[in-house]
C-alpha positions as CSV (number, residue, x, y, z in Angstrom):
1,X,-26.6,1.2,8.6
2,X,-23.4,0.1,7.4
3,X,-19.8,2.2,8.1
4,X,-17.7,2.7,5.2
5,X,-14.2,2.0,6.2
6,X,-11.8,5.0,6.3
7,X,-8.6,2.4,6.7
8,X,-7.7,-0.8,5.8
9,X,-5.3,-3.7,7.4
10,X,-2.8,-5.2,5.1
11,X,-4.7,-8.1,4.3
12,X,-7.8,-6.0,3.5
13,X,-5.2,-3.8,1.6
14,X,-3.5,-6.7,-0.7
15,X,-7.0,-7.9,-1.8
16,X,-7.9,-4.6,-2.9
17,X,-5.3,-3.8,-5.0
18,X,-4.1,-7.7,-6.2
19,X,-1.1,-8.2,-4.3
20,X,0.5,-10.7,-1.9
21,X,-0.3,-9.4,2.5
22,X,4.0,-10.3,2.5
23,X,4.7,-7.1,-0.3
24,X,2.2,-4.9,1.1
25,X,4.0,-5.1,4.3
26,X,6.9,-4.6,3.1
27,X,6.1,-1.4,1.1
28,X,4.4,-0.1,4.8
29,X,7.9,-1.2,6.5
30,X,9.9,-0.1,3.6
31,X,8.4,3.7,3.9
32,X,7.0,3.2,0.4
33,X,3.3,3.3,1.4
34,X,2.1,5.0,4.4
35,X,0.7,3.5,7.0
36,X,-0.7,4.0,10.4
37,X,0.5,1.5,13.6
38,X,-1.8,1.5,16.6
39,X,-0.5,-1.1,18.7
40,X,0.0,-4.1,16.6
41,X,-2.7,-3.3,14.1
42,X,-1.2,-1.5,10.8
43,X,-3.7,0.4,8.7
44,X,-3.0,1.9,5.7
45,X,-6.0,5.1,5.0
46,X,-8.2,4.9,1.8
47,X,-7.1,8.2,0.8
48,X,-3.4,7.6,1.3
49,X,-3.8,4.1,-0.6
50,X,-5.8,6.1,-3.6
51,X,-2.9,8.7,-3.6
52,X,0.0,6.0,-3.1
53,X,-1.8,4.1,-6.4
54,X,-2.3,7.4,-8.3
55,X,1.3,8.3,-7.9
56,X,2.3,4.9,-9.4
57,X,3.1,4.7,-13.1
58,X,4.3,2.4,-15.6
59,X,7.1,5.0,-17.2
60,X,8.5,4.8,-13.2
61,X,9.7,1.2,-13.0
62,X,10.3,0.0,-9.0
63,X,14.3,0.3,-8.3
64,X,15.9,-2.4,-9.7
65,X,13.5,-3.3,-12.7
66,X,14.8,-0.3,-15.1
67,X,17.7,-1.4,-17.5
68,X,21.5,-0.8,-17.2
69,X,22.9,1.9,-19.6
């Protein structure tokens, strides 16, 4: 019987949601996404990733995307 996975590394993260491993890391070590650090592994939690995504939205661009007024 097969264990569904409660966490995912970066790499595991990046696939799932269609990014580059390098800019997943940096939104763990940026405080943007949380994460989890045991030892050298960094796991980022299914639910924290579903919440992270949910609270992500087109009308609030990443700093430095918006435009000047």
């Amino acid at each position: 019987m097969a264990v569904e996975k409660m966490a995912y590394s970066i790499r595991e993260t990046a696939e799932a949601i269609g990014l580059h491993p390098n800019t997943v890391y940096e939104l763990v070590q940026g405080g943007k996404l949380p994460a989890l650090k045991l030892g050298r592994k960094i796991l980022i939690s299914k639910v924290e990733l579903a919440a992270w995504l949910a609270g992500q939205s087109s009308t609030n661009p990443p700093a430095g995307t918006g435009t000047a007024n």
